[in-house]
Residue frames as a rotation matrix with the C-alpha (Angstrom) as fourth column:
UNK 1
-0.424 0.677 -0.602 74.13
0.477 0.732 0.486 52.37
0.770 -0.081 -0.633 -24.37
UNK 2
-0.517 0.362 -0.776 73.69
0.816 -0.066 -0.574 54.15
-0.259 -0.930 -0.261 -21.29
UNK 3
-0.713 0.591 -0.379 72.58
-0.545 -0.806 -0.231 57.34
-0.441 0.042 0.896 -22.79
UNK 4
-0.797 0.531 -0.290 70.24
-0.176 0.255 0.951 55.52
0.578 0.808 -0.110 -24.74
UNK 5
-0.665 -0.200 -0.720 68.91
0.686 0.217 -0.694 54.53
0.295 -0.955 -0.007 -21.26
UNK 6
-0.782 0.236 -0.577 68.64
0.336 -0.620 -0.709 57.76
-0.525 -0.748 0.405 -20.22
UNK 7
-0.879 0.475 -0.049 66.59
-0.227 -0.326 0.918 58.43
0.420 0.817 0.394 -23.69
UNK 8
-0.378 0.628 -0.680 64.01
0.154 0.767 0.623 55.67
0.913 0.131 -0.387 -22.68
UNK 9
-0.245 0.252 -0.936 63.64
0.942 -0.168 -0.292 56.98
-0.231 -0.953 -0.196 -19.04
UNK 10
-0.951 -0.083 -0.298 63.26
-0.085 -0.856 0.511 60.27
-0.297 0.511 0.807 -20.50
UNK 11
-0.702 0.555 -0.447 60.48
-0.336 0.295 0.894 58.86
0.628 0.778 -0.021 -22.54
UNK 12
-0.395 0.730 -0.558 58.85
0.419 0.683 0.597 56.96
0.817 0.002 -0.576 -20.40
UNK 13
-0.652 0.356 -0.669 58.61
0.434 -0.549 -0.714 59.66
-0.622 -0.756 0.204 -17.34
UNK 14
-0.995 0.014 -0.100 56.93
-0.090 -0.571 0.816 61.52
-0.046 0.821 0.570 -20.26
UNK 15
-0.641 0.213 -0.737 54.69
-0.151 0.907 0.394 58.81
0.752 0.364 -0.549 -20.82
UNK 16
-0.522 0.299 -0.799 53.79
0.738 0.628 -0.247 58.21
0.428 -0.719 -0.548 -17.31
UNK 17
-0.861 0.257 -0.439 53.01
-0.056 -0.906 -0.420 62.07
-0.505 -0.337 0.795 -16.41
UNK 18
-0.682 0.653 -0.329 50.88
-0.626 -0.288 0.725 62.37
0.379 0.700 0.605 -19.32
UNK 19
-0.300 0.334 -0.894 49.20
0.223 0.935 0.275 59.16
0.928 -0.116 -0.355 -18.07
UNK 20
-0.637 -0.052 -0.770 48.89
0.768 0.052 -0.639 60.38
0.073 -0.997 0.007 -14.48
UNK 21
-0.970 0.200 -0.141 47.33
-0.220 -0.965 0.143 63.57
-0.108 0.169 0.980 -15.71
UNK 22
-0.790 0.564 -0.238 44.60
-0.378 -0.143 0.915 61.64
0.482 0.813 0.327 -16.87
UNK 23
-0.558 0.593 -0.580 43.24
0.583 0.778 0.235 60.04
0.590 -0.207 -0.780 -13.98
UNK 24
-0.594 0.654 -0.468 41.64
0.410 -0.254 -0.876 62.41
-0.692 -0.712 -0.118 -12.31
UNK 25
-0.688 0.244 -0.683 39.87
-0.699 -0.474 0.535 63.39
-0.194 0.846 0.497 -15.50
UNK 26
-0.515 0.391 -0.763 38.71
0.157 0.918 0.365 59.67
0.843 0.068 -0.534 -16.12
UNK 27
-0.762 0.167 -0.626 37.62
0.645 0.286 -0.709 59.79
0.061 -0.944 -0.325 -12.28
UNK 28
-0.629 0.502 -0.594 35.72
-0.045 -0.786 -0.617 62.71
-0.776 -0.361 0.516 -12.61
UNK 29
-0.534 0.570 -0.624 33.94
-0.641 0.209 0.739 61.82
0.552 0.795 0.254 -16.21
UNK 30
-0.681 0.339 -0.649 32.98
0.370 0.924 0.094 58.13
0.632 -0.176 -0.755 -14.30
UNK 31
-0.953 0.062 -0.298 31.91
0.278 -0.221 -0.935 60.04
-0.124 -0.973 0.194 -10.99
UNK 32
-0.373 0.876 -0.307 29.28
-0.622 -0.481 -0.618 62.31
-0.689 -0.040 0.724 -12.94
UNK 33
-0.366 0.703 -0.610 27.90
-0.419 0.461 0.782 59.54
0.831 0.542 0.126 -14.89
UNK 34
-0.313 0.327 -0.892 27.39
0.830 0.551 -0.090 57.27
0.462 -0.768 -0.444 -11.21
UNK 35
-0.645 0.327 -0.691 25.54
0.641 -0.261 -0.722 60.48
-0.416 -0.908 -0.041 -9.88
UNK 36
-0.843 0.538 -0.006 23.15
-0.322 -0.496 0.806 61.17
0.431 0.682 0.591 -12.53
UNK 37
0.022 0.997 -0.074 20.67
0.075 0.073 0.995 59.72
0.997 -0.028 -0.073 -10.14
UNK 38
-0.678 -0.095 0.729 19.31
-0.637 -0.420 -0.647 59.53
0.368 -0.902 0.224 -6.47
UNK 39
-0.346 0.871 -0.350 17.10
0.336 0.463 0.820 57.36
0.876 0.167 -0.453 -5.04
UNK 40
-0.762 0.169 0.625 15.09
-0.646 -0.267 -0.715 58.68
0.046 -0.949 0.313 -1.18
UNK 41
-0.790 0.444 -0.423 12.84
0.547 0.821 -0.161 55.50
0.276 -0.358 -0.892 0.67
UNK 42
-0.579 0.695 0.426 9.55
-0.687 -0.697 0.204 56.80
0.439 -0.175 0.881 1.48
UNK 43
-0.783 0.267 -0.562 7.59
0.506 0.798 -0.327 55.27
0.362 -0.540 -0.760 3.97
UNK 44
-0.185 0.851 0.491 3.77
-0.884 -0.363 0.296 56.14
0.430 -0.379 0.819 5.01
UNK 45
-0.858 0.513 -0.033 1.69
0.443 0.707 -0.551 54.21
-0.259 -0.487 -0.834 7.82
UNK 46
-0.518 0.832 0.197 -1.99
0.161 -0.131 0.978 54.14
0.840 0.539 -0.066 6.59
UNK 47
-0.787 0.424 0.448 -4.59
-0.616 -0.510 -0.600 54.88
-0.026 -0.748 0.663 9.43
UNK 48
-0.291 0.574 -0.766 -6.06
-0.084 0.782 0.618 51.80
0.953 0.244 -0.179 9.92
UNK 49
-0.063 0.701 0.711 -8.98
-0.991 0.038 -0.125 51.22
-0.115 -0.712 0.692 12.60
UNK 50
-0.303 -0.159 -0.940 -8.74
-0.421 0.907 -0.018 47.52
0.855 0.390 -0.342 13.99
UNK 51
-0.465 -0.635 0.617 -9.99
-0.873 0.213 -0.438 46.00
0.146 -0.743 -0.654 16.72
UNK 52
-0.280 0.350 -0.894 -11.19
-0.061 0.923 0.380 42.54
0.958 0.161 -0.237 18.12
UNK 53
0.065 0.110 0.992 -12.39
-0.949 -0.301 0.095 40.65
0.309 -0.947 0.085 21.46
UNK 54
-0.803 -0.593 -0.061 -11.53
-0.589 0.805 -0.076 37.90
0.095 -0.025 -0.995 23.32
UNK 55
-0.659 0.653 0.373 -15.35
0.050 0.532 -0.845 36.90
-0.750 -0.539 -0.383 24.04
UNK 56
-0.862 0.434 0.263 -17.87
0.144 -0.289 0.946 36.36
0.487 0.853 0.186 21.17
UNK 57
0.350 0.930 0.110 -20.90
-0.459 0.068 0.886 35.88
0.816 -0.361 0.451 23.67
UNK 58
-0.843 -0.479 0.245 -22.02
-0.447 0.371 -0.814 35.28
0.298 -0.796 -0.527 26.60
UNK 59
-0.276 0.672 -0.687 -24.59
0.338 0.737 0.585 33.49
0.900 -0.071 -0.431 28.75
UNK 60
-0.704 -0.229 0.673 -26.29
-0.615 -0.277 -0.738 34.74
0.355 -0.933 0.054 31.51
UNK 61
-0.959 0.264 -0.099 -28.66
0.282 0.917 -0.282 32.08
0.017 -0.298 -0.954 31.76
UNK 62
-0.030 0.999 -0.043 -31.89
0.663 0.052 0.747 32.10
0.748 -0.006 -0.664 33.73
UNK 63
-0.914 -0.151 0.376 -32.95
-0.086 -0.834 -0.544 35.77
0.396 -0.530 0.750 35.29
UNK 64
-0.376 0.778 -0.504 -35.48
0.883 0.134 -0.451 36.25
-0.283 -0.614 -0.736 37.23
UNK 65
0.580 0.596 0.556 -38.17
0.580 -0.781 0.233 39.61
0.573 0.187 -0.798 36.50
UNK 66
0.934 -0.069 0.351 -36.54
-0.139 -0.974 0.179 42.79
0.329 -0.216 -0.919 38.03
UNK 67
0.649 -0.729 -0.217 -33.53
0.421 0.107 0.901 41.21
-0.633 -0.676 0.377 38.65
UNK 68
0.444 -0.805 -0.394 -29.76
-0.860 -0.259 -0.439 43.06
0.251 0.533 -0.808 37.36
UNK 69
0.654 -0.720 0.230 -26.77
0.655 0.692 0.303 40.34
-0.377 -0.048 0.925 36.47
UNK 70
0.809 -0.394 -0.436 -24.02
-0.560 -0.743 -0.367 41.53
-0.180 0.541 -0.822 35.70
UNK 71
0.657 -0.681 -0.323 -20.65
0.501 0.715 -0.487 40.19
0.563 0.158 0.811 34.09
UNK 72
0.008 -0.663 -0.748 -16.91
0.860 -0.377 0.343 40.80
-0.509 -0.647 0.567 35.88
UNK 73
0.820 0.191 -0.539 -16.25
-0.107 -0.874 -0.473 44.67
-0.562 0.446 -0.697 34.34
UNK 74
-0.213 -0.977 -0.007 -12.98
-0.649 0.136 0.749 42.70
-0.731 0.164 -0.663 33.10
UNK 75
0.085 -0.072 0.994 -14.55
-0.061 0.995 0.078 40.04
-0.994 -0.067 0.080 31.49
UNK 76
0.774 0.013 0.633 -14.94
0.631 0.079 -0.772 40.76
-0.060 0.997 0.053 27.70
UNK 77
0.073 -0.836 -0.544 -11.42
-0.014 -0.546 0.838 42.35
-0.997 -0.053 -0.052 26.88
UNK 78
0.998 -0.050 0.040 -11.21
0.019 -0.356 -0.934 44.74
0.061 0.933 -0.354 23.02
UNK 79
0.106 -0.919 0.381 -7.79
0.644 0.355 0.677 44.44
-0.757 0.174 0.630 21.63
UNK 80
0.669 0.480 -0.567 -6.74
0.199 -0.852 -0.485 47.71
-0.716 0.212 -0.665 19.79
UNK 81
0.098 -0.988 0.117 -4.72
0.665 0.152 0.731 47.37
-0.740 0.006 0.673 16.78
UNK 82
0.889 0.383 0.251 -5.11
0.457 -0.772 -0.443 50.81
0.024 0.508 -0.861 15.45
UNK 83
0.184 -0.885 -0.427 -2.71
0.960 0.069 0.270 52.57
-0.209 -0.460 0.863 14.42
UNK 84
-0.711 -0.307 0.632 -4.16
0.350 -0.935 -0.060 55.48
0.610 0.179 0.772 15.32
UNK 85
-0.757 0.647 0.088 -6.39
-0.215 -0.120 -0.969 57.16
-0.616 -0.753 0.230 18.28
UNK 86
-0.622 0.772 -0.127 -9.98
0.237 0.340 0.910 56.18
0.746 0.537 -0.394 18.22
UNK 87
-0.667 0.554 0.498 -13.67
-0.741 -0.563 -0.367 56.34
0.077 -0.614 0.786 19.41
UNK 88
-0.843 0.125 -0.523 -14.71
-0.100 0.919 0.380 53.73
0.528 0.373 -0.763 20.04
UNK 89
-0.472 0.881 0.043 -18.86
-0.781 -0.440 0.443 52.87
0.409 0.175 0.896 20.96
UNK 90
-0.960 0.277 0.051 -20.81
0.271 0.958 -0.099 50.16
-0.077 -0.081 -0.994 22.02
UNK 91
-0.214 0.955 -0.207 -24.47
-0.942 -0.258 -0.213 49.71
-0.257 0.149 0.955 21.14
UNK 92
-0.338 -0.298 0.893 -26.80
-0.206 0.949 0.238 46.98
-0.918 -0.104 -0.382 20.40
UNK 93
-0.980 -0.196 -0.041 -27.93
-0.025 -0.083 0.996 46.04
-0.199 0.977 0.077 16.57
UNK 94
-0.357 0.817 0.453 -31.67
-0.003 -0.486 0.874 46.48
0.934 0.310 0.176 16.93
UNK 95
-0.433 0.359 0.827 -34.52
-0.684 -0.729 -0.042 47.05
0.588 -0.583 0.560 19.11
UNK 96
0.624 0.773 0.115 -35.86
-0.697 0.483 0.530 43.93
0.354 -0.411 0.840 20.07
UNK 97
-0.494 -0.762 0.418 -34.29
-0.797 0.589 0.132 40.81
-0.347 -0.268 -0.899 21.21
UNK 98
-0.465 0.281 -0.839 -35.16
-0.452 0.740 0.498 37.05
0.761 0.611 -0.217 19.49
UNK 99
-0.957 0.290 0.002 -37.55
0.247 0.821 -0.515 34.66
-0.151 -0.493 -0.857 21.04
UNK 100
-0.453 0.889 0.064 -40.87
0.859 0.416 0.300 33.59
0.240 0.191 -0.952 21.13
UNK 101
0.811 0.355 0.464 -41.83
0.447 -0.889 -0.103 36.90
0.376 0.291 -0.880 22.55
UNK 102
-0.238 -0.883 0.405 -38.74
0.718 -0.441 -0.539 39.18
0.654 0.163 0.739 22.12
UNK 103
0.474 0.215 -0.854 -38.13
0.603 -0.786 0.137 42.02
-0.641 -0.580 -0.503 24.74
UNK 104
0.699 0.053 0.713 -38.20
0.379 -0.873 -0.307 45.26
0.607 0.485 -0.630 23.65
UNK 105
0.032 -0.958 -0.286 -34.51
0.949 0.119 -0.293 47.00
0.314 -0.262 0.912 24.16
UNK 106
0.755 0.656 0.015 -34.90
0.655 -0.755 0.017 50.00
0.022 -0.003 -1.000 26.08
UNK 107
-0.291 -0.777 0.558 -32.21
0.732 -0.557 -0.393 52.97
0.616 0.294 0.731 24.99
UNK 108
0.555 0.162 0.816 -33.27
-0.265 -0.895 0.358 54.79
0.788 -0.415 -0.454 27.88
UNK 109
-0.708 -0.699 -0.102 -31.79
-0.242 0.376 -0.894 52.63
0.663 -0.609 -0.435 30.47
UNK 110
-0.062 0.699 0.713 -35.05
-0.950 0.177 -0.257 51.43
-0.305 -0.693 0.653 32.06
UNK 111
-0.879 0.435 0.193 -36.32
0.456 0.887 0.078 47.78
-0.137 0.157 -0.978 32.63
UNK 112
-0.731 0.611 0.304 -40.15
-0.641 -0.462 -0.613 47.10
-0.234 -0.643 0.729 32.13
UNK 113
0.617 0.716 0.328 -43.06
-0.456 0.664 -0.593 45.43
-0.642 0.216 0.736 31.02
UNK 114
0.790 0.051 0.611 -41.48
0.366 0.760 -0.536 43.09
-0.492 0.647 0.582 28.79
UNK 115
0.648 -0.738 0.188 -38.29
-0.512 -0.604 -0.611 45.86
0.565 0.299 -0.769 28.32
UNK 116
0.626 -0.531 -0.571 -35.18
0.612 -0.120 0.782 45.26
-0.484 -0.839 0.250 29.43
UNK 117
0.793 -0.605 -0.068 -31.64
-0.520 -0.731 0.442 47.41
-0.317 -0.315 -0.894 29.68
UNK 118
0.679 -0.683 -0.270 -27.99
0.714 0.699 0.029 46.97
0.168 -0.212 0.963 29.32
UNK 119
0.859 -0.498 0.122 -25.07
-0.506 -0.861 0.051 48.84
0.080 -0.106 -0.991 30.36
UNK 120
0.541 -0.704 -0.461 -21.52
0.579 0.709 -0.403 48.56
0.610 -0.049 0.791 30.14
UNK 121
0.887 -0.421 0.188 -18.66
-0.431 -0.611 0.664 49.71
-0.165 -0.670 -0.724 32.49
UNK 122
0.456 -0.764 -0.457 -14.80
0.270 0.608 -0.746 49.24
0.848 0.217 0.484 32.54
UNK 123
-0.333 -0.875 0.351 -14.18
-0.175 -0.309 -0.935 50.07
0.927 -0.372 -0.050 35.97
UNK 124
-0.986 0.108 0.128 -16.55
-0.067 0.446 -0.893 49.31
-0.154 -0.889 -0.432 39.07
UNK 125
-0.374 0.924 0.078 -20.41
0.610 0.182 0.771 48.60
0.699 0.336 -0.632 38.18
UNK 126
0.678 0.361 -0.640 -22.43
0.728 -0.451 0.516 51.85
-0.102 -0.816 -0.569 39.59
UNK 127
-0.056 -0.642 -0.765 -19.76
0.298 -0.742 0.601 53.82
-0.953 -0.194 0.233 38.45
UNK 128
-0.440 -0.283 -0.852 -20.26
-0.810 -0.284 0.512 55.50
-0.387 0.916 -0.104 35.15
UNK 129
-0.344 0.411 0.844 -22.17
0.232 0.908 -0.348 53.28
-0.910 0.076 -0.407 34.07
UNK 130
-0.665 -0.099 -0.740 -22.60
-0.423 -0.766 0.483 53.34
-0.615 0.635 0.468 30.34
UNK 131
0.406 0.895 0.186 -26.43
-0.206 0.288 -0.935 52.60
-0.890 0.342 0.302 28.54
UNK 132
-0.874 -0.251 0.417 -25.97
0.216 0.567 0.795 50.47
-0.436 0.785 -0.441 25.74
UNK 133
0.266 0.962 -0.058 -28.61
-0.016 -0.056 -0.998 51.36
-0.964 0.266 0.001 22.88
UNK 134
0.325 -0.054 0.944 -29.84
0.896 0.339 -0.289 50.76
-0.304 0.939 0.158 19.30
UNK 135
0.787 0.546 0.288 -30.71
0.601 -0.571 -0.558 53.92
-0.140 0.612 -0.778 18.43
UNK 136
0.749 -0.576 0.327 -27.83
-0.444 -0.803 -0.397 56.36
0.492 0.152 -0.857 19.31
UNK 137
0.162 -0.507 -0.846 -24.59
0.810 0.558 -0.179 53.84
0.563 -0.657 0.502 20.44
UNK 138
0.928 -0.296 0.226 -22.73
-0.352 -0.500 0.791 55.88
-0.121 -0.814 -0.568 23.76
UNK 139
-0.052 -0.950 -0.308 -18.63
-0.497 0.292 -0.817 55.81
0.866 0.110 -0.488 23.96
UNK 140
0.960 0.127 -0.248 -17.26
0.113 0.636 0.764 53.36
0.255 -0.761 0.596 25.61
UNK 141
0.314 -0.935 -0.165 -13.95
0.822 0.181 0.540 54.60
-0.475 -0.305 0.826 24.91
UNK 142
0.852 -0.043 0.522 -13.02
0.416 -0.551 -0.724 57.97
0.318 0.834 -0.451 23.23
UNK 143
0.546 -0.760 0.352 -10.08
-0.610 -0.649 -0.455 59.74
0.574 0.034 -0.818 22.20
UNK 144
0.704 -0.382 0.599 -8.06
-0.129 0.761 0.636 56.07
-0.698 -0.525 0.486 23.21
UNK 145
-0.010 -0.836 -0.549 -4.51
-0.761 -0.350 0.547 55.91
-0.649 0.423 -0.632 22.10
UNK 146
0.334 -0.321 -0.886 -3.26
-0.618 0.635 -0.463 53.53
0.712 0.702 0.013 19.15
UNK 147
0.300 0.168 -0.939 -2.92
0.049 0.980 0.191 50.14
0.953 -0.104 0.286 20.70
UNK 148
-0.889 -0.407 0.209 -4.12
-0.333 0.264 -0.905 50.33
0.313 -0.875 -0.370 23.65
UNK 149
-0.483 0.609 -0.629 -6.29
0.179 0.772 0.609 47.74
0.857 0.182 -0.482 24.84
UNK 150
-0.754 0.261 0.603 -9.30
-0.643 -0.483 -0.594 47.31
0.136 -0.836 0.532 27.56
UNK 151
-0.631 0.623 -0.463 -11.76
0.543 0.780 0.310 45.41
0.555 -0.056 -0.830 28.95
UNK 152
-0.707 0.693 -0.140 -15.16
-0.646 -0.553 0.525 45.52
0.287 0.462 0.839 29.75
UNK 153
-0.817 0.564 0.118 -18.57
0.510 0.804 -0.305 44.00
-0.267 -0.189 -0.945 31.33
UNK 154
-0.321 0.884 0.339 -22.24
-0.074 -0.380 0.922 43.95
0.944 0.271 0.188 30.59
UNK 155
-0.966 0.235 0.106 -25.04
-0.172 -0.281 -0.944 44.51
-0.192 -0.931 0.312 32.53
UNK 156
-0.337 0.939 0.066 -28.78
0.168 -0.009 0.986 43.26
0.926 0.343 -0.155 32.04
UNK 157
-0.518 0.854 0.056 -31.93
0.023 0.079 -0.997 44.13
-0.855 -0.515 -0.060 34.03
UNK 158
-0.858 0.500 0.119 -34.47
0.513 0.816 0.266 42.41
0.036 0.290 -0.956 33.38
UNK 159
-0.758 0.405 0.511 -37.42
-0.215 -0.895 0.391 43.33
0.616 0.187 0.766 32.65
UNK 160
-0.588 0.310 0.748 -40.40
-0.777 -0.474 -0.414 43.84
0.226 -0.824 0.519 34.82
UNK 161
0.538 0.640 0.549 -42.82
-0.450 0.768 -0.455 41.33
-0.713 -0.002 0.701 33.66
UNK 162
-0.839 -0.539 0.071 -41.49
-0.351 0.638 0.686 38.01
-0.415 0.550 -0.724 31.74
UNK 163
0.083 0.870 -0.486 -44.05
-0.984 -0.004 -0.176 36.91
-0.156 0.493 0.856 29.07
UNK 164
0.827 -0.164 -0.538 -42.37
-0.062 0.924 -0.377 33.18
0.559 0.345 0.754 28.20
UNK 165
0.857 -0.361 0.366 -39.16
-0.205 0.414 0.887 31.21
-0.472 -0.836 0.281 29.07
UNK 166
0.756 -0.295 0.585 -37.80
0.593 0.688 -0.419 31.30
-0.278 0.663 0.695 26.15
UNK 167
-0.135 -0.856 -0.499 -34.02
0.558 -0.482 0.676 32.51
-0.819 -0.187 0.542 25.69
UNK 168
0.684 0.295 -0.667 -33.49
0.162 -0.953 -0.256 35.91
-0.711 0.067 -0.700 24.41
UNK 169
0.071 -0.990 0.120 -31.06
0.868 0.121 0.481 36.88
-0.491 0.070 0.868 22.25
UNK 170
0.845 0.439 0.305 -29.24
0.533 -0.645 -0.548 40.16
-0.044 0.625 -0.779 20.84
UNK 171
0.649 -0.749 0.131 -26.49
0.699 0.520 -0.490 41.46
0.299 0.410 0.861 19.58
UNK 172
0.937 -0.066 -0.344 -24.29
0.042 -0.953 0.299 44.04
-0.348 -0.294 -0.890 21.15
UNK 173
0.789 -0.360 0.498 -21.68
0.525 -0.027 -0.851 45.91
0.319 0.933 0.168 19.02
UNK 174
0.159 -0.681 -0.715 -18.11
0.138 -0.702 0.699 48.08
-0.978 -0.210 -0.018 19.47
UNK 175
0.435 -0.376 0.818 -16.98
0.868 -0.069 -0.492 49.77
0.242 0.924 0.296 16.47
UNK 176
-0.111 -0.922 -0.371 -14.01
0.358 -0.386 0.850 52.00
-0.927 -0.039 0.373 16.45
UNK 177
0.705 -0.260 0.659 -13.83
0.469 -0.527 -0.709 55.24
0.532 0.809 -0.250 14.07
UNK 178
-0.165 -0.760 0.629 -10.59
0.584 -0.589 -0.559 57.66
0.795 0.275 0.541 13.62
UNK 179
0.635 0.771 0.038 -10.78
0.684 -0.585 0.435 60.09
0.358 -0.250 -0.900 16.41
């Protein structure tokens, strides 16, 4: 009985070698099927030009002929969520202003007969001072990093002679290209 035993242990060490032999074989067949691919994440940010303000308009009320108003140079503040530098402009969207009789916007920076001005500034009024016009806008910011915000005031003078009483209006613009 015992040798028989030893038969069956005999047998089954057999058994088990063979059997051991094979797993790294198996392991390596499975391995190169689970690495027949790859995958790599790719990420892109787009160059997107955004920005906004905290003021849609303003009021300056009732001016007087030759007189300048001006807002704080803080008061209208552009929020820059680009996410990428920009140039960024200000100008206004035509030549005239609305009312009964519209001044005539003057893209030189002069008041006059029936003309007025505007100008903007982000740092002391009299400094730099920057002429707001239809025709050709003027930076108000250039070569400004990705979000980074700023603020800003206007400036009217009035023109020389006033023809009516009636309120003016006209739009003034910022637009932000790539820069």
């Amino acid at each position: 009985m015992l040798n028989r035993i030893v038969r069956e242990l005999k047998s089954a060490r057999v058994i088990l070698a063979f059997l051991l032999a094979l797993i790294p074989v198996m392991a390596t067949s499975q391995g190169a099927l689970a690495l027949d691919t790859a995958d790599v994440t790719v990420n892109a940010t787009p160059a997107f030009v955004e920005i906004s303000v905290n003021a849609s308009s303003y009021n300056f009320g009732t001016v007087a002929a030759s007189s300048t108003t001006n807002t704080s140079v803080g008061y209208f503040g552009i929020t820059n969520g680009s996410t990428v530098q920009t140039d960024q402009t200000i100008s206004v969207t035509t030549a005239t202003w609305s009312g009964t009789e519209g001044w005539l916007h003057s893209d030189a920076g002069t008041a006059g007969d029936n003309t007025t001005a505007m100008f903007s500034n982000n740092t002391t009024w009299g400094v730099s001072d920057v002429t707001i016009k239809n025709a050709a806008p003027n930076y108000i910011q250039e070569n400004l990093p990705a979000l980074t915000s700023y603020d800003f005031g206007l400036s009217l003078w009035a023109p020389t002679v006033l023809y009516d009483g009636s309120e003016k209006t006209i739009t003034v613009r910022i637009s932000a290209v790539q820069g």
